[in-house]
Each structure stands twice: as structure tokens, then as C-alpha cells.
Short mmCIF file of the C-alpha atoms (twelve columns), coordinates in Angstrom:
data_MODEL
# 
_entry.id   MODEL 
# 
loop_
_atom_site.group_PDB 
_atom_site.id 
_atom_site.type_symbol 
_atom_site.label_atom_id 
_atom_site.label_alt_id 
_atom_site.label_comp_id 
_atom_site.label_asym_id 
_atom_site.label_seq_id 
_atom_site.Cartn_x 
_atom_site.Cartn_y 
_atom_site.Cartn_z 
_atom_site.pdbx_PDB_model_num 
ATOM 1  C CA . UNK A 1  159.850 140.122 -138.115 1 
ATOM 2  C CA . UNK A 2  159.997 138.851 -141.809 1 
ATOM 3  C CA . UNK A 3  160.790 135.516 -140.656 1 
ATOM 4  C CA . UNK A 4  158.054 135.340 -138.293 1 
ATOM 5  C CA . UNK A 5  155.662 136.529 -141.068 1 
ATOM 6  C CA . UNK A 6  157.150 133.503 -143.354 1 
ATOM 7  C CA . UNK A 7  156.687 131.200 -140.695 1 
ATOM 8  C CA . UNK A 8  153.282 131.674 -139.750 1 
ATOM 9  C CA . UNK A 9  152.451 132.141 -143.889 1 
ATOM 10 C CA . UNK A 10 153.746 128.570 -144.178 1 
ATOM 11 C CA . UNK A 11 152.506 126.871 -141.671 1 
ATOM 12 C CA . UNK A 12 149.062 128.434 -142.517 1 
ATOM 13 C CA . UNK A 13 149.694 126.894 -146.093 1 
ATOM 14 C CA . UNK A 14 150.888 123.579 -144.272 1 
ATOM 15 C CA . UNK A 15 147.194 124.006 -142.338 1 
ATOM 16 C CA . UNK A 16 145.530 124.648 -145.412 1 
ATOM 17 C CA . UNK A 17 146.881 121.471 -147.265 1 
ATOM 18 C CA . UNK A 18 146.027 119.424 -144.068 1 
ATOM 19 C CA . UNK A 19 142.735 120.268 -144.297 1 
ATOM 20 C CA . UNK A 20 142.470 119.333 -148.049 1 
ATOM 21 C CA . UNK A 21 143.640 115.657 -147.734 1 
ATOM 22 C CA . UNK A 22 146.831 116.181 -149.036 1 
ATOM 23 C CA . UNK A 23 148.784 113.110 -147.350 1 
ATOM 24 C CA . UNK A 24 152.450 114.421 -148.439 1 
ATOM 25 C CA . UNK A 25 152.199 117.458 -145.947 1 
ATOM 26 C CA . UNK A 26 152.077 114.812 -143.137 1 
ATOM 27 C CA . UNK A 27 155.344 113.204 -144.157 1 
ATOM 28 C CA . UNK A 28 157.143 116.819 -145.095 1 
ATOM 29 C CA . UNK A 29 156.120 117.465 -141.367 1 
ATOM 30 C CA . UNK A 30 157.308 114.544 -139.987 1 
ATOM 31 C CA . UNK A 31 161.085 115.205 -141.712 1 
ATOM 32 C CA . UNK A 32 160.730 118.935 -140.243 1 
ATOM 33 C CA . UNK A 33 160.055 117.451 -136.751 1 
ATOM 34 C CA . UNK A 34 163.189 115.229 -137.180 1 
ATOM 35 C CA . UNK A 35 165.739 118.184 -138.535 1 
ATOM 36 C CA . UNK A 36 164.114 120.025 -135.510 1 
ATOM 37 C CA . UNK A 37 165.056 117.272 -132.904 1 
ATOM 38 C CA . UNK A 38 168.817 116.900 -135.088 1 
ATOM 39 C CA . UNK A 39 169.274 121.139 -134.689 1 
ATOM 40 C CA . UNK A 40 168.318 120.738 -130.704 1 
ATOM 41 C CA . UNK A 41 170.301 117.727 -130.045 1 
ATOM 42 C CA . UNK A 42 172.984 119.914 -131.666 1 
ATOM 43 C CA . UNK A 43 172.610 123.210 -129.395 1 
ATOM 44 C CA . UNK A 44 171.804 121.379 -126.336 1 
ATOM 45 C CA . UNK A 45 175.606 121.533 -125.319 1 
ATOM 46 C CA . UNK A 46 175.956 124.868 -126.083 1 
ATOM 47 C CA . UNK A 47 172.565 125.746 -124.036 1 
ATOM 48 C CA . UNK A 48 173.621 123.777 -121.635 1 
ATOM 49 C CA . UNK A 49 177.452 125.425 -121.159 1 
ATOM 50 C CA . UNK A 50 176.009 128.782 -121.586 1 
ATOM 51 C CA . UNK A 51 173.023 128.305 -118.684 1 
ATOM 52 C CA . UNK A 52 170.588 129.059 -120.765 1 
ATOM 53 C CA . UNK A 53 168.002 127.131 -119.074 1 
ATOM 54 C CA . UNK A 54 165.091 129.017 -120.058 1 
ATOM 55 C CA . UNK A 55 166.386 128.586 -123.833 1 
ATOM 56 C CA . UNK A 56 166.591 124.971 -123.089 1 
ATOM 57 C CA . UNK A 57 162.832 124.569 -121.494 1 
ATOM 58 C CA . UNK A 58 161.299 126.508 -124.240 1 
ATOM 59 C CA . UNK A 59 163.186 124.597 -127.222 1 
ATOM 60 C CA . UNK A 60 162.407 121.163 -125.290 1 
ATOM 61 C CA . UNK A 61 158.247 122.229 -124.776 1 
ATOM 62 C CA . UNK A 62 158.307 122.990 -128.983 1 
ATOM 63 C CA . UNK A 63 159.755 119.583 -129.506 1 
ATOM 64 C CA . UNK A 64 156.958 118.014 -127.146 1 
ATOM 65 C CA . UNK A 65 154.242 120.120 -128.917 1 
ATOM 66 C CA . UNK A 66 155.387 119.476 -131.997 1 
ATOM 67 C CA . UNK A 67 156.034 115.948 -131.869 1 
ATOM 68 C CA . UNK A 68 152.175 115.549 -130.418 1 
ATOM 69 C CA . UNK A 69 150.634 117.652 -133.294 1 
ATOM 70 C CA . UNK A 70 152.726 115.604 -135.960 1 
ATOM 71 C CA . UNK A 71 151.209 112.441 -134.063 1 
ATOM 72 C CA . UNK A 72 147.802 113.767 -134.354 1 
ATOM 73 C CA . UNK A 73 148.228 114.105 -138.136 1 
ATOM 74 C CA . UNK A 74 148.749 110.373 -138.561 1 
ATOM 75 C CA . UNK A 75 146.125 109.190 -136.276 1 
ATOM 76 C CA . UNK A 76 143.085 108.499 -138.242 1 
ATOM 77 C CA . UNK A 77 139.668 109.980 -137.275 1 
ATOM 78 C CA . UNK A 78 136.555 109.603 -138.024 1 
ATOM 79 C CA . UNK A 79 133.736 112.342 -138.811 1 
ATOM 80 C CA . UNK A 80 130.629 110.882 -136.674 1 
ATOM 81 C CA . UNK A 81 127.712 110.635 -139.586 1 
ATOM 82 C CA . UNK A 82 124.765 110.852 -137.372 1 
ATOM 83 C CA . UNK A 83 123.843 112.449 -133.849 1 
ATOM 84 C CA . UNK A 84 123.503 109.940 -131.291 1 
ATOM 85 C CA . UNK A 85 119.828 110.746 -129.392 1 
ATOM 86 C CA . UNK A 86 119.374 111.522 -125.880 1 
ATOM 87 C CA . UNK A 87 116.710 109.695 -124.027 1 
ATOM 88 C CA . UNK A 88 115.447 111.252 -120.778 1 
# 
């Protein structure tokens, strides 16, 4: 429970800093998302001995979600300035 709590506190904070244009976050992510593909490269032979194959899906489905939401951070965007019209 109390690492759950710290978890969701920090990536609220992460959110938060996002959101304020802090650039650094982005790269502090990106080295999270690599330790986090190192640590499941690591288990996968021990999920994989053990049968844990719902372990395995679920670990492999962060790693995808994560790795797209860590894309998204870097991709640049663009706030539209006016509202196109609609003609009828």
C-alpha cells in the first residue's frame, strides 16, 4: 500500500512537471523506461521457468504503454491558435 501511494504521488509530481515545461522530466523518464526494460529482460527467465505467463503479459503490456507515453513526451505538438470555421 505505501508503495503504491509513493508511486502514484510521484508520478503525479512527474505529471505536474510535464505540464510546466520542465524538459529534464522527459529525459529522467526516458532512463526509468530503460532500467524498466534492463529489470524485465532480467526476470523474463525466471517468469518464464516459473510459468508465470500472466506475470509475463502484464510486465510486457507496461513496457508497451510505457514506452508509447515516453514517446509521446518527445513528440512535439502544437496548441491550434485559432478555430478553423465551418461553412455549410
Amino acid at each position: 500500500m505505501d508503495v503504491t501511494l509513493v508511486s502514484i504521488i510521484l508520478l503525479m509530481g512527474a505529471a505536474y512537471l510535464v505540464r510546466g515545461g520542465y524538459s529534464w522530466i522527459r529525459w529522467v523518464l526516458l532512463v526509468l523506461l530503460l532500467l524498466s526494460f534492463s529489470a524485465t529482460a532480467i526476470a523474463l527467465p525466471v517468469l518464464l521457468k516459473s510459468k508465470l505467463t500472466n506475470a509475463l503479459y502484464l510486465s510486457l503490456a507496461q513496457l508497451v504503454v510505457q514506452s508509447v507515453a515516453v514517446i509521446l513526451l518527445f513528440v512535439p505538438y502544437q496548441i491550434p491558435t485559432q478555430v478553423p470555421e465551418v461553412t455549410e
